[in-house]
PDB file of N, CA, C and O in Angstrom:
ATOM      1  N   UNK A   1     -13.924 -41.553 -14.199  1.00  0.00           N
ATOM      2  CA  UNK A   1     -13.658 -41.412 -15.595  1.00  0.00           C
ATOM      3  C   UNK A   1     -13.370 -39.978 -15.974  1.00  0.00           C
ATOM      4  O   UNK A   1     -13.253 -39.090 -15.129  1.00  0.00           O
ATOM      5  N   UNK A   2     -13.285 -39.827 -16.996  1.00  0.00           N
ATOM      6  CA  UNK A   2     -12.779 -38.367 -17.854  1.00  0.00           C
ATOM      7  C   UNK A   2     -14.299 -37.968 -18.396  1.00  0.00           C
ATOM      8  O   UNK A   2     -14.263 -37.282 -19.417  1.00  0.00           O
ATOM      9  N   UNK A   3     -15.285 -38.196 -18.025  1.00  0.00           N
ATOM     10  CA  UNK A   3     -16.290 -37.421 -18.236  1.00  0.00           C
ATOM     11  C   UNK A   3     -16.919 -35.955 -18.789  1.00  0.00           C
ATOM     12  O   UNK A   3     -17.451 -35.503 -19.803  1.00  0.00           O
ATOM     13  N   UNK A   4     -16.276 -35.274 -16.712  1.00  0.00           N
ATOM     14  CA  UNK A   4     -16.366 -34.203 -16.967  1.00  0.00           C
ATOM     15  C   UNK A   4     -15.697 -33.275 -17.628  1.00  0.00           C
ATOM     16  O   UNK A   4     -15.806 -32.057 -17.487  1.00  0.00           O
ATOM     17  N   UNK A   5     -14.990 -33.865 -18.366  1.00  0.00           N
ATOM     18  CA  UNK A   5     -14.151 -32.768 -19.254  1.00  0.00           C
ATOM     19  C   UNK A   5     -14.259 -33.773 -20.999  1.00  0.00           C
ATOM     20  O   UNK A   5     -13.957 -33.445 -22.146  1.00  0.00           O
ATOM     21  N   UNK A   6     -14.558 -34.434 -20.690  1.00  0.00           N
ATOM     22  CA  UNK A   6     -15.250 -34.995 -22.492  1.00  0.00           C
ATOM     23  C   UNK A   6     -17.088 -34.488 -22.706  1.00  0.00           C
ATOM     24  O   UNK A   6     -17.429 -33.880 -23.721  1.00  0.00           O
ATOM     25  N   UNK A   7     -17.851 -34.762 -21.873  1.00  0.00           N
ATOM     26  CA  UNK A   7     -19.261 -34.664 -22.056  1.00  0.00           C
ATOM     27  C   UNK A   7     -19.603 -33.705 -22.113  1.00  0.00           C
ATOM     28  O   UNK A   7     -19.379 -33.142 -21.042  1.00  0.00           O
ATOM     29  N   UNK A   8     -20.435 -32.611 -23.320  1.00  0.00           N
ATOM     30  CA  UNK A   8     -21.319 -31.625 -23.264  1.00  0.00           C
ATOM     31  C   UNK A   8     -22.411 -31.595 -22.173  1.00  0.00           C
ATOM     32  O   UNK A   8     -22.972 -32.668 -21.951  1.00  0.00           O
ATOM     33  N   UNK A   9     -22.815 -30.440 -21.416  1.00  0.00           N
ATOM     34  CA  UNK A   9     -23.767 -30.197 -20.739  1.00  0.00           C
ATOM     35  C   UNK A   9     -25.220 -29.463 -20.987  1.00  0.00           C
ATOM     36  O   UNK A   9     -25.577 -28.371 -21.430  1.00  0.00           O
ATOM     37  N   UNK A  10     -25.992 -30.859 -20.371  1.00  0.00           N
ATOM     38  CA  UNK A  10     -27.212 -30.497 -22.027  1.00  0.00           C
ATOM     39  C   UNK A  10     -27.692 -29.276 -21.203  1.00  0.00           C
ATOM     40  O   UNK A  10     -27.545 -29.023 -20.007  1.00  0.00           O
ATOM     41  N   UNK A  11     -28.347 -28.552 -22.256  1.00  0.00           N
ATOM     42  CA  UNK A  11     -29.098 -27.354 -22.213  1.00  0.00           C
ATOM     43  C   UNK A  11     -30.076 -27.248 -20.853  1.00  0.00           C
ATOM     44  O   UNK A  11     -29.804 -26.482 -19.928  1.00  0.00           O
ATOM     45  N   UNK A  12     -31.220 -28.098 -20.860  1.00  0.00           N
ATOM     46  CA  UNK A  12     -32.171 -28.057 -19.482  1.00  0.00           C
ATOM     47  C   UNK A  12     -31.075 -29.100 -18.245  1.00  0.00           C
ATOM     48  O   UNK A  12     -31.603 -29.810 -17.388  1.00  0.00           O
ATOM     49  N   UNK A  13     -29.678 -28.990 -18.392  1.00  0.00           N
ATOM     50  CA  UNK A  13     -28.986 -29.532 -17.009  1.00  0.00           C
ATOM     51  C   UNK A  13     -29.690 -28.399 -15.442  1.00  0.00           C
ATOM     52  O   UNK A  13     -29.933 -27.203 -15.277  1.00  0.00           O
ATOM     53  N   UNK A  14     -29.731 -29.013 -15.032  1.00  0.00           N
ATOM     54  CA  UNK A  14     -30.044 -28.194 -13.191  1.00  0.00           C
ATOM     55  C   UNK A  14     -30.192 -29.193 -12.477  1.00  0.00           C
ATOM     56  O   UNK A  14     -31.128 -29.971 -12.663  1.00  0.00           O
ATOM     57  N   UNK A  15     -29.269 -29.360 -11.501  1.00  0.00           N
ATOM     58  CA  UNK A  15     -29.007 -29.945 -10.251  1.00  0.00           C
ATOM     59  C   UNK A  15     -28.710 -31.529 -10.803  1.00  0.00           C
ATOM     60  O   UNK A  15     -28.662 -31.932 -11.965  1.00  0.00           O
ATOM     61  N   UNK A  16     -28.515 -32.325  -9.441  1.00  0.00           N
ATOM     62  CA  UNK A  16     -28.243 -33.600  -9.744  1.00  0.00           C
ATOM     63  C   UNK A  16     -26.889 -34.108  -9.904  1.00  0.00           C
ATOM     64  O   UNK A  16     -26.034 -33.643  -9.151  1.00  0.00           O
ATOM     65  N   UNK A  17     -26.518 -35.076 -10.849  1.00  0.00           N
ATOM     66  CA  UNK A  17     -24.867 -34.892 -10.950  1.00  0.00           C
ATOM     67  C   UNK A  17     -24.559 -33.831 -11.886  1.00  0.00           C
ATOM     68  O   UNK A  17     -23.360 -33.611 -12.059  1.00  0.00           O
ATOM     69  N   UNK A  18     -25.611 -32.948 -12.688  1.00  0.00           N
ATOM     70  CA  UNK A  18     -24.644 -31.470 -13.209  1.00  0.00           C
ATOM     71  C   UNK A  18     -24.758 -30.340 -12.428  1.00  0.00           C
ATOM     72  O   UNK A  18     -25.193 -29.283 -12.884  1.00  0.00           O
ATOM     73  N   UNK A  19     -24.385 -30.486 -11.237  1.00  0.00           N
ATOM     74  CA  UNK A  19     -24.709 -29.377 -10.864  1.00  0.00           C
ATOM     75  C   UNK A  19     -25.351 -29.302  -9.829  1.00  0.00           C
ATOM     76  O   UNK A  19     -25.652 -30.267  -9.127  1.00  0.00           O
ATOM     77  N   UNK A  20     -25.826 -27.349  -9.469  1.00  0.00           N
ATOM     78  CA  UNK A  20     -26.640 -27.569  -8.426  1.00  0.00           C
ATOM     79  C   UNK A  20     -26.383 -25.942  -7.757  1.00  0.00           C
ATOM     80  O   UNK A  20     -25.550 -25.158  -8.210  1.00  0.00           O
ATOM     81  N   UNK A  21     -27.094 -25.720  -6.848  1.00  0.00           N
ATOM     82  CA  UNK A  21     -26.839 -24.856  -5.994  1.00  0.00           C
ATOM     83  C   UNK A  21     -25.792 -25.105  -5.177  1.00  0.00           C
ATOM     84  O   UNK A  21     -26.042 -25.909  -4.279  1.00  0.00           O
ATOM     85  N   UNK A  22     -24.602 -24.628  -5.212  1.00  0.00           N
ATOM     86  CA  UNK A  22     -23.519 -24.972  -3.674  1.00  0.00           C
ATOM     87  C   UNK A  22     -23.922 -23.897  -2.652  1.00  0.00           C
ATOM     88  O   UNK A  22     -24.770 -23.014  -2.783  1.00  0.00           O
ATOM     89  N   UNK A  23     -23.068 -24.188  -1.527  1.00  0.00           N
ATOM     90  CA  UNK A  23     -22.938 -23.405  -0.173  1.00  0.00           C
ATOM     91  C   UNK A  23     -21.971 -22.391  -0.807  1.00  0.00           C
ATOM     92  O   UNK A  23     -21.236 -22.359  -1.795  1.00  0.00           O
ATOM     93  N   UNK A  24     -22.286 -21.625   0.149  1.00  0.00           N
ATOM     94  CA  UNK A  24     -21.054 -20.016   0.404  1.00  0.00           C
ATOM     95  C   UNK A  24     -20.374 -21.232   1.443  1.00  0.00           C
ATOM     96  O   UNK A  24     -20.566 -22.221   2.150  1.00  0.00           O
ATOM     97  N   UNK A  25     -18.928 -19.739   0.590  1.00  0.00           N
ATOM     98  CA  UNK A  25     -17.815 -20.241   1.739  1.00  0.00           C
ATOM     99  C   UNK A  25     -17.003 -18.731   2.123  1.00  0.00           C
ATOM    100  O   UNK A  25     -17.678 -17.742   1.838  1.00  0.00           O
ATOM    101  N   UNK A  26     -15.913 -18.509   2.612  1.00  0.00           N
ATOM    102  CA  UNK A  26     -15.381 -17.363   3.034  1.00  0.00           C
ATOM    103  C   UNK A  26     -13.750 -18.340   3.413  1.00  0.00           C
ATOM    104  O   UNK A  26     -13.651 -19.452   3.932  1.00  0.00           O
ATOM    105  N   UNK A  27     -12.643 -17.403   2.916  1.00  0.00           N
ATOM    106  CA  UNK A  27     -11.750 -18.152   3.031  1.00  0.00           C
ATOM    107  C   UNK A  27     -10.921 -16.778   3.641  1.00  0.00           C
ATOM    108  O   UNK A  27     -11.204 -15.616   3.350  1.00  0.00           O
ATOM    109  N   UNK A  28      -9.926 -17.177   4.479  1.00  0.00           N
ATOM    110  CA  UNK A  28      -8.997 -16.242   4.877  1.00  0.00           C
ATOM    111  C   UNK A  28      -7.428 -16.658   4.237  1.00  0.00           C
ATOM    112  O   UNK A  28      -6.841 -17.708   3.972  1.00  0.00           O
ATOM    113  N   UNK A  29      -7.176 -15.428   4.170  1.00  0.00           N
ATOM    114  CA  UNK A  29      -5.922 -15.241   3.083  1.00  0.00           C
ATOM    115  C   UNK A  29      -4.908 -14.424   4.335  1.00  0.00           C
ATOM    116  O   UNK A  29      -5.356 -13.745   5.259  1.00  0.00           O
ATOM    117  N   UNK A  30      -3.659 -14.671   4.098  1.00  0.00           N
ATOM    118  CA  UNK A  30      -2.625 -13.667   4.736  1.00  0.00           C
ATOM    119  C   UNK A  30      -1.398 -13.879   4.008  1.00  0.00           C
ATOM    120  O   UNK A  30      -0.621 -14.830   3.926  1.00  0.00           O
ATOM    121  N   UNK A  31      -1.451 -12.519   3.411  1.00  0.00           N
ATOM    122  CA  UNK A  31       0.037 -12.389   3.203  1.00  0.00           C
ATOM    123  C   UNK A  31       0.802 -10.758   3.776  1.00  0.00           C
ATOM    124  O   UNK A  31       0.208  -9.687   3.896  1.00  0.00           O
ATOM    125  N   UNK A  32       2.123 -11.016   4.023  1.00  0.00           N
ATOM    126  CA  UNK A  32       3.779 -10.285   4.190  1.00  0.00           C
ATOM    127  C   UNK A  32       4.383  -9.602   3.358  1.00  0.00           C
ATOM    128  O   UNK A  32       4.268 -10.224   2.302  1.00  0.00           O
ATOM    129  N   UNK A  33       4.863  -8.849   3.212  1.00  0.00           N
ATOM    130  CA  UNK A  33       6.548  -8.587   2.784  1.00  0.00           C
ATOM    131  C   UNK A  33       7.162  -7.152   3.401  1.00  0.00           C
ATOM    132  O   UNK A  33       6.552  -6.117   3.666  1.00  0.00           O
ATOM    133  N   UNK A  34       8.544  -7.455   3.529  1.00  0.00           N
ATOM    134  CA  UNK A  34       9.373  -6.657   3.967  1.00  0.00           C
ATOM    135  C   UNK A  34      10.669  -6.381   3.041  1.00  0.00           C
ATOM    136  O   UNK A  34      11.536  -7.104   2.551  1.00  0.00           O
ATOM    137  N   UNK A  35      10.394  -4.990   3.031  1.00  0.00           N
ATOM    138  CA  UNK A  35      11.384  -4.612   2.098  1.00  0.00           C
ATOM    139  C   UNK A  35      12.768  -4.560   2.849  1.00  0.00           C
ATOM    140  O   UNK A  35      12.768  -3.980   3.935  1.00  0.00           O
ATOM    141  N   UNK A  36      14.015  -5.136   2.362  1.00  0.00           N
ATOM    142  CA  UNK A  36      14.989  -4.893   2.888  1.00  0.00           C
ATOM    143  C   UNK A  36      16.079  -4.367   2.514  1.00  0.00           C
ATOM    144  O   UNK A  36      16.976  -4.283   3.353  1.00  0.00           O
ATOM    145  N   UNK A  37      16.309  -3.865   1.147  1.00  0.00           N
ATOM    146  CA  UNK A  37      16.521  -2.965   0.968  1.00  0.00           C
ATOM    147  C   UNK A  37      15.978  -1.967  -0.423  1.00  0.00           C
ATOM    148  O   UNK A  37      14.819  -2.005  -0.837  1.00  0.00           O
ATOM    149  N   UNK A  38      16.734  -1.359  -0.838  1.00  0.00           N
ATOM    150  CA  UNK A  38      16.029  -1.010  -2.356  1.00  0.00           C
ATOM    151  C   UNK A  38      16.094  -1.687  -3.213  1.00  0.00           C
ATOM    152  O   UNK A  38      15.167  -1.423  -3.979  1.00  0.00           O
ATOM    153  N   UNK A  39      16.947  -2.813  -3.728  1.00  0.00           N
ATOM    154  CA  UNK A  39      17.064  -3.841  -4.451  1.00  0.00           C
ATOM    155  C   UNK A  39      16.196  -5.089  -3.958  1.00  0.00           C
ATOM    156  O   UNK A  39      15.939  -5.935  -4.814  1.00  0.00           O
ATOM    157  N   UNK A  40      15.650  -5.313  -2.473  1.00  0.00           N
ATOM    158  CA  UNK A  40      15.768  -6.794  -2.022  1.00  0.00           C
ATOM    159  C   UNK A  40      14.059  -7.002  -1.754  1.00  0.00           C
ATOM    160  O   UNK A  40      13.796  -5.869  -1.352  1.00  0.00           O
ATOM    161  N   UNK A  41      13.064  -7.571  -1.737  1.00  0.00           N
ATOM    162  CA  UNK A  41      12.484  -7.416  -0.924  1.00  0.00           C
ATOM    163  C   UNK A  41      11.795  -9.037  -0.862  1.00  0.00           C
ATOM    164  O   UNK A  41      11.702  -9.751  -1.860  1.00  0.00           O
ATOM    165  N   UNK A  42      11.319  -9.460   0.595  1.00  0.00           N
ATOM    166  CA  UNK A  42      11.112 -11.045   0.684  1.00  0.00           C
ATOM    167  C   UNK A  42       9.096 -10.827   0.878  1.00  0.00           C
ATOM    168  O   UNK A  42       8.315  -9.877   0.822  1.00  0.00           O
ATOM    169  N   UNK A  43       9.002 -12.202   1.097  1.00  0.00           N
ATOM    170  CA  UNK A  43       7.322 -11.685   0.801  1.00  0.00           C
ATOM    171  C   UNK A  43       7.463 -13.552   1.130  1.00  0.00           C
ATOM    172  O   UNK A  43       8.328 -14.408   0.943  1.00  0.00           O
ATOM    173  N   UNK A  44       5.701 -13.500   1.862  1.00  0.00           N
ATOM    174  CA  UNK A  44       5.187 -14.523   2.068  1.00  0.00           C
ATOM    175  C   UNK A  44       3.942 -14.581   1.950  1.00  0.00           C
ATOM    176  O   UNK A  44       3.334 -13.598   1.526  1.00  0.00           O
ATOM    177  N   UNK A  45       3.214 -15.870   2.335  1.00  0.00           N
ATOM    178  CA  UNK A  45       1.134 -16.045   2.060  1.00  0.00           C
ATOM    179  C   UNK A  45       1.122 -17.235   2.560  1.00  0.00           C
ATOM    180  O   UNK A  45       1.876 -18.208   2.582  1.00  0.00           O
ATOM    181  N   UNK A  46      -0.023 -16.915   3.007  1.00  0.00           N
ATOM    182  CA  UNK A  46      -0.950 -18.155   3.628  1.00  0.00           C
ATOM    183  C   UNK A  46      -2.153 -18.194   2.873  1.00  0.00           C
ATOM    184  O   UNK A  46      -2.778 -17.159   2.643  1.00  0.00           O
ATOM    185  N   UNK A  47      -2.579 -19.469   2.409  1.00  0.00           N
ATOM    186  CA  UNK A  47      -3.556 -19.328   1.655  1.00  0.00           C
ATOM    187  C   UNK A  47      -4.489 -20.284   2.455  1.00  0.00           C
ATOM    188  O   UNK A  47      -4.139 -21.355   2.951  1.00  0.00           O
ATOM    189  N   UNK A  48      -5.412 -19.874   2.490  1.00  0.00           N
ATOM    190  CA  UNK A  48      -6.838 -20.796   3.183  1.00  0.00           C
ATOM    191  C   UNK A  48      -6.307 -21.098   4.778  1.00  0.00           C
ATOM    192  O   UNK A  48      -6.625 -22.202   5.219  1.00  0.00           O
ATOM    193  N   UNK A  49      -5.277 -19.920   5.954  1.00  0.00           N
ATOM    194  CA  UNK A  49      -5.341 -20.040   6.890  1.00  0.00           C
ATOM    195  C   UNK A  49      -6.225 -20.998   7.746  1.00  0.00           C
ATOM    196  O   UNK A  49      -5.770 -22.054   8.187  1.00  0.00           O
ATOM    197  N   UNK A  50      -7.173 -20.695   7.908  1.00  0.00           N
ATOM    198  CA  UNK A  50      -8.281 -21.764   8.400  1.00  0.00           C
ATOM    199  C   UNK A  50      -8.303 -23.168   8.201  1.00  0.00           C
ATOM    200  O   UNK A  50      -8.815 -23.898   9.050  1.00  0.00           O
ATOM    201  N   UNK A  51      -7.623 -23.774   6.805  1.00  0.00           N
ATOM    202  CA  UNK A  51      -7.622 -24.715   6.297  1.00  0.00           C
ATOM    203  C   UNK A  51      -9.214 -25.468   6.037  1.00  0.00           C
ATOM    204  O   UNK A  51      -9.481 -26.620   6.380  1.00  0.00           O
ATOM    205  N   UNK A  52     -10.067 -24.612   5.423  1.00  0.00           N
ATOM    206  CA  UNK A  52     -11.456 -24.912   5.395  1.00  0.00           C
ATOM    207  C   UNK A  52     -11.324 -25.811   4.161  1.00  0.00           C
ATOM    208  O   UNK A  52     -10.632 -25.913   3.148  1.00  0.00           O
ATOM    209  N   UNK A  53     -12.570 -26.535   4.910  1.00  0.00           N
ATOM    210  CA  UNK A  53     -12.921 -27.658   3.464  1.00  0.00           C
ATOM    211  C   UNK A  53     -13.972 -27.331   2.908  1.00  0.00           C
ATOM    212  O   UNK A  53     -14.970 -27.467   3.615  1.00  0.00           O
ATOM    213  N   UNK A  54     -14.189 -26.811   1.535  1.00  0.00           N
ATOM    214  CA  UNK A  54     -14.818 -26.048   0.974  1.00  0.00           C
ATOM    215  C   UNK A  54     -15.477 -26.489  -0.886  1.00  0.00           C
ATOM    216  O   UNK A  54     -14.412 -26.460  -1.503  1.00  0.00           O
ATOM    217  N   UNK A  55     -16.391 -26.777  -1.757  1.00  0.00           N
ATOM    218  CA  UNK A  55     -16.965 -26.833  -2.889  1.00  0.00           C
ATOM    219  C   UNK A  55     -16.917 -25.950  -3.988  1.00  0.00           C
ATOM    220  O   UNK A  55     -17.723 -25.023  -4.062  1.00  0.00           O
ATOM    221  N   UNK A  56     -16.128 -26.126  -4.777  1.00  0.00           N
ATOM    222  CA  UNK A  56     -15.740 -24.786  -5.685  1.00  0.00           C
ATOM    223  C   UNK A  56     -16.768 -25.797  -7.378  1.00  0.00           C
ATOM    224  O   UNK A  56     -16.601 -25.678  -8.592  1.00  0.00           O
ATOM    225  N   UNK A  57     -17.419 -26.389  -6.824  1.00  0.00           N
ATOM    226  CA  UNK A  57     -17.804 -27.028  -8.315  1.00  0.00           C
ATOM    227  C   UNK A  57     -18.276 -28.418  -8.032  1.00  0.00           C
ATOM    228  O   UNK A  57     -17.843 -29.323  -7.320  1.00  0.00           O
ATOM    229  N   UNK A  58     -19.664 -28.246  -9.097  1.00  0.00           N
ATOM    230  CA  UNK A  58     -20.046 -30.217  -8.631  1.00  0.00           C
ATOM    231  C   UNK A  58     -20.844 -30.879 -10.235  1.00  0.00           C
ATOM    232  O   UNK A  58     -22.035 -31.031 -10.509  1.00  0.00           O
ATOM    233  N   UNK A  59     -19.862 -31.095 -10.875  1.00  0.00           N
ATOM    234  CA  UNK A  59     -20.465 -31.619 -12.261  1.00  0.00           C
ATOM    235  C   UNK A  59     -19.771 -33.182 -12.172  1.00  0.00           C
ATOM    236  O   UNK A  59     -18.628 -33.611 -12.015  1.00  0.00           O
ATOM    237  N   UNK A  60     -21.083 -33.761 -12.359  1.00  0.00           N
ATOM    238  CA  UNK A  60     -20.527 -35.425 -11.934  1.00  0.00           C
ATOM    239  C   UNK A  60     -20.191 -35.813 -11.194  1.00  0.00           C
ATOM    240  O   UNK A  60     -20.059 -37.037 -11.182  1.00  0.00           O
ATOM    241  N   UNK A  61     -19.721 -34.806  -9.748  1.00  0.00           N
ATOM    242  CA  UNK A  61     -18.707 -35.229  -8.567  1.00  0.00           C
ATOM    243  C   UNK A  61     -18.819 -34.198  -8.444  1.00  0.00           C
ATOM    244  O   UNK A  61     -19.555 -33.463  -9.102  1.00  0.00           O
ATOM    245  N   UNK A  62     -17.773 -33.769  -7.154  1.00  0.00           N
ATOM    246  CA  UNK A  62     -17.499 -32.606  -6.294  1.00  0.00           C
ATOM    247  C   UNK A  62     -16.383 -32.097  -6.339  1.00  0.00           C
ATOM    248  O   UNK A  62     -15.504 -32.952  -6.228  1.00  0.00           O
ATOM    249  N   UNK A  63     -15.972 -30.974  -6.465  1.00  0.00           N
ATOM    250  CA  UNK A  63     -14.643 -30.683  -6.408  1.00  0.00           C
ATOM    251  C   UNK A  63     -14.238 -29.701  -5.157  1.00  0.00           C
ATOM    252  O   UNK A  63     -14.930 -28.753  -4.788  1.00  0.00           O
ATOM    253  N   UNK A  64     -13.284 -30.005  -4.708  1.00  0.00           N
ATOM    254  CA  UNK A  64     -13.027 -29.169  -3.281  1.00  0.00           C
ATOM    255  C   UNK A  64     -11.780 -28.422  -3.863  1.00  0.00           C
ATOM    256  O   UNK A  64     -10.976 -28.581  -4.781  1.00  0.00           O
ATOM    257  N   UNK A  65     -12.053 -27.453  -2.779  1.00  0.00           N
ATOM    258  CA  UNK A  65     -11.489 -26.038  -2.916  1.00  0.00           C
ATOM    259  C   UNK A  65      -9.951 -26.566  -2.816  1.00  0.00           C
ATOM    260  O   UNK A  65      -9.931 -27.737  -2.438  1.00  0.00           O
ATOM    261  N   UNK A  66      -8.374 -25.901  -3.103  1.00  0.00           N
ATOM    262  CA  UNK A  66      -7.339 -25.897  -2.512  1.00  0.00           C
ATOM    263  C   UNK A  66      -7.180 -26.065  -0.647  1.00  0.00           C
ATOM    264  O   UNK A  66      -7.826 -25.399   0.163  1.00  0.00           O
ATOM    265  N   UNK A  67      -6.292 -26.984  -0.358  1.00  0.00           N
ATOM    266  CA  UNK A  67      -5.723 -27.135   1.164  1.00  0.00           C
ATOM    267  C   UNK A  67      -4.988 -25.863   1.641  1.00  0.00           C
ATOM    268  O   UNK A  67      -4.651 -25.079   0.753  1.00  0.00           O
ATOM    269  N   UNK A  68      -4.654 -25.508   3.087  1.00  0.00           N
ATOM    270  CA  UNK A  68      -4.190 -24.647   3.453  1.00  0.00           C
ATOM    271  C   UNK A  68      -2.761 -24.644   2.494  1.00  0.00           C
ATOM    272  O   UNK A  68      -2.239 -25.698   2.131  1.00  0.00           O
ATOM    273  N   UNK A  69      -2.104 -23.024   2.073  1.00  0.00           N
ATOM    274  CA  UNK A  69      -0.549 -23.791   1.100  1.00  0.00           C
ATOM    275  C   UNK A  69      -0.214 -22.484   1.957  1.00  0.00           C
ATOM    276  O   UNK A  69      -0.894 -21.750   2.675  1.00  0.00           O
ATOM    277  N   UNK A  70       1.459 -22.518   1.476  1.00  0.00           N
ATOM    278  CA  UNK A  70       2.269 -21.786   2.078  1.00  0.00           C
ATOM    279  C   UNK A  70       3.052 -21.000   0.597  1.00  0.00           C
ATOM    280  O   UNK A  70       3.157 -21.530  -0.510  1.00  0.00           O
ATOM    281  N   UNK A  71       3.407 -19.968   0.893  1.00  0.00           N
ATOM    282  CA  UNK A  71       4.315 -19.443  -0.161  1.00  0.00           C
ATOM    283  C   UNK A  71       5.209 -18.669   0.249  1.00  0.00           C
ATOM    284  O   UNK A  71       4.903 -18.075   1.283  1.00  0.00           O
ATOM    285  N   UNK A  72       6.650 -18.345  -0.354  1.00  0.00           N
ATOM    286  CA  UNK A  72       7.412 -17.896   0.730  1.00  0.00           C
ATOM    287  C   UNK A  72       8.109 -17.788  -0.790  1.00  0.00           C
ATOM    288  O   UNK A  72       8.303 -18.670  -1.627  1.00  0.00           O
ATOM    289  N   UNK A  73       8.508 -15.878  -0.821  1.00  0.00           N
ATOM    290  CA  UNK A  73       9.707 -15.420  -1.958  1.00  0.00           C
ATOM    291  C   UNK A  73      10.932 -14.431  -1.798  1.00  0.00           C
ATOM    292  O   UNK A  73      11.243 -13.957  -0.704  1.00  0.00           O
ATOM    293  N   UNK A  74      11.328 -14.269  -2.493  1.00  0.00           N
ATOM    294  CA  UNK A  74      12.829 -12.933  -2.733  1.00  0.00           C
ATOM    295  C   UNK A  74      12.639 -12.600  -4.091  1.00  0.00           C
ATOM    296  O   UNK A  74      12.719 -13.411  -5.013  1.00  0.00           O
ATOM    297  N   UNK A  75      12.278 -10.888  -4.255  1.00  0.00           N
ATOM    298  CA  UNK A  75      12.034 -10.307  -5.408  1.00  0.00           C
ATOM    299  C   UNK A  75      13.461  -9.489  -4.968  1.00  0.00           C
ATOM    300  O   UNK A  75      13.708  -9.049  -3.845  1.00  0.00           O
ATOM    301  N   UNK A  76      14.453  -9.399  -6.345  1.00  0.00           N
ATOM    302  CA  UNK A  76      15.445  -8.830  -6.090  1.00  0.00           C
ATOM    303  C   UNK A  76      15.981  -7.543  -7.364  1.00  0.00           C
ATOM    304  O   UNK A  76      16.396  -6.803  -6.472  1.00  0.00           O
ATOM    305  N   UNK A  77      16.057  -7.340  -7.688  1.00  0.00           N
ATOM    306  CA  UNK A  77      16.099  -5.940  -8.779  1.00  0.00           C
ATOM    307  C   UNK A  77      17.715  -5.940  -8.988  1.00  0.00           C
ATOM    308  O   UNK A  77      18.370  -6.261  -7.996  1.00  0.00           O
ATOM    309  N   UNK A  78      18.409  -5.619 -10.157  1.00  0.00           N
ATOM    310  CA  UNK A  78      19.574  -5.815 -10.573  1.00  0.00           C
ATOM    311  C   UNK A  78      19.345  -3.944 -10.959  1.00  0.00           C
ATOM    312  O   UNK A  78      20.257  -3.307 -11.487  1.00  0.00           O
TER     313      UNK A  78
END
């Protein structure tokens, strides 16, 4: 349901379905770019290399972190 984003969270909430103590996590990041010329330059990222499965939030449910993504650009200057 749409709960967690309709229901106030009462005052004495701690742990349970609002919540709770989560785990640490550690995520590895990599990003690139190479300038190619003075106008041009391309650029890339890896986000969550590792592709870890990870808890960023647990009100009513669990929410997991983003999947490994890719990003890939051209910044170009006129």
């Amino acid at each position: 349901g749409d709960a967690s984003n309709t229901v106030d969270i009462p005052d004495d909430a701690a742990g349970g379905i609002w919540g709770g103590l989560l785990p640490a996590y550690t995520l590895l990041d990599v990003n690139a770019s190479y300038t190619v010329n003075k106008n041009m330059k391309v650029f890339g990222a890896i986000k969550n290399l590792t592709d870890k499965r990870y808890i960023t939030g647990m009100r009513q449910g669990i929410y997991v972190g983003p999947e490994r993504s890719f990003e890939i650009g051209v910044n170009y200057r006129f």
